[in-house]
Phi, psi and omega in degrees: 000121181275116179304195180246138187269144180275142178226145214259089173260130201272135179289171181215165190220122209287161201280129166077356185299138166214122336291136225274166189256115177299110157245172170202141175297149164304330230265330152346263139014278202288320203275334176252011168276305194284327178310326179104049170261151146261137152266164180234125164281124180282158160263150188282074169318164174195047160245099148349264192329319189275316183306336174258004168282322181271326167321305165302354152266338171255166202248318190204150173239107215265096165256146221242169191279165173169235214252153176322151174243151222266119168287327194305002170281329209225024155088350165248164178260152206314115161274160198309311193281326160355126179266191171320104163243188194205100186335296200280327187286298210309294172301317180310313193294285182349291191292001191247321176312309192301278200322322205261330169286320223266347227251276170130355188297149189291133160212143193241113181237178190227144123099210167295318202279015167291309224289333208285283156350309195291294182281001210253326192283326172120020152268204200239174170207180167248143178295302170224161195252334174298308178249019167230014162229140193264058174177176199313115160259137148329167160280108180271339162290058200282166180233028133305144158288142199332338192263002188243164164297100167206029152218187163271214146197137145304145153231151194281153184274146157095011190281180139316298190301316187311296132340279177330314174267327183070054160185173189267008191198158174215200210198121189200144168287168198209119170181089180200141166229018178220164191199172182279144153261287169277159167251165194262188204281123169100013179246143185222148173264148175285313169234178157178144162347178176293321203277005171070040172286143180258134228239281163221153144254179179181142195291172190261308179220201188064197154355135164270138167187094174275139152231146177213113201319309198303175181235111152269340166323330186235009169268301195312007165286293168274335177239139195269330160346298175319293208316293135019281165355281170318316191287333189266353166265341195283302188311299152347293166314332209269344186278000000 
């Protein structure tokens, strides 16, 4: 019987809590238990030794969407528009990503976990995209529930993303105010928006380790394409 690969989804931390408490959406959960994964809710460590003891146990890593990551990591200072960030997540996530590239391991991020993939690797981001790019956007912030659609995206031939959907366009939820601006080395973006907002990257060769702006987590219910994501990091995971 061929097991189920553990796949490792990283927490978030409620806001003022002190000490704040780890949640994580079900929807998380859910999308990589159908996929045929078990998940493991990660805790954020923040002992080196212990981040790479859970690393070495695990098969694939799920970095999940939340709150802004601390620029001053990635060499710039905070813009006005900068939401909430959170010290221990930034590090644990840094750190478990490494460990999971020096590893050779499946890595799938949402969300925060694109930017987080993005910057860690050694691309750029925009902070807030409403006030650093100079023209006209969809709307990224949507105010539909989390389970509707509502702008498009491309997707580039020969991709990942692509493989997944089996087509050259999608339909995607949108609640993000920061994007990749460059990708990092060895990395290509896989999709974007109408307005050339970036969308997904995925690494070029080697290893799998996709990020995709959108929450498919909360797609993959009505459309099985989403789902189609999930199954392909998990198999991955499974190598």
């Amino acid at each position: 019987m061929n097991k189920k690969p553990l796949i490792g989804i990283t927490a978030t931390q409620e806001k003022g809590d002190n000490p704040p408490n780890y949640q994580i959406g079900r929807h998380y959960v859910k999308g990589v238990a159908r996929a045929g994964g078990t998940p493991v809710i990660l805790p954020l460590l923040q002992e080196k030794d212990q981040i790479r003891e859970m690393a070495e146990s695990l098969d694939g890593l799920l970095i999940s969407g939340g709150v802004d990551m601390d620029p001053l990591l990635f060499g710039e200072e905070p813009h006005p528009k900068m939401g909430r960030i959170d010290p221990e997540r930034d590090f644990f996530e840094k750190t478990i990503l490494e460990f999971f590239v020096d590893q050779g391991k499946a890595v799938f991020g949402i969300c925060r976990g694109c930017q987080v993939i993005n910057l860690v690797l050694g691309g750029t981001i925009y902070q807030d995209i409403t006030a650093q790019l100079d023209r006209e956007l969809v709307k990224h912030s949507q105010q539909a529930p989390r389970w509707y659609s509502t702008h498009s995206i491309s997707l580039e031939s020969g991709t990942l993303l692509e493989k997944a959907f089996g087509q050259k366009s999608a339909l995607v939820n949108s609640f993000h105010h920061q994007a990749v601006k460059e990708p990092a080395p060895g990395f290509v973006v896989t999709a974007e928006a109408v307005d050339g907002v970036v969308e997904a990257i995925e690494q070029k060769k080697g290893q799998f380790i996709l990020g995709v702006q959108w929450h498919p987590e909360h797609l993959w219910e009505a459309d099985e394409k989403t789902l189609a994501l999930f199954q392909m990091f998990i198999e991955h995971a499974r190598r």
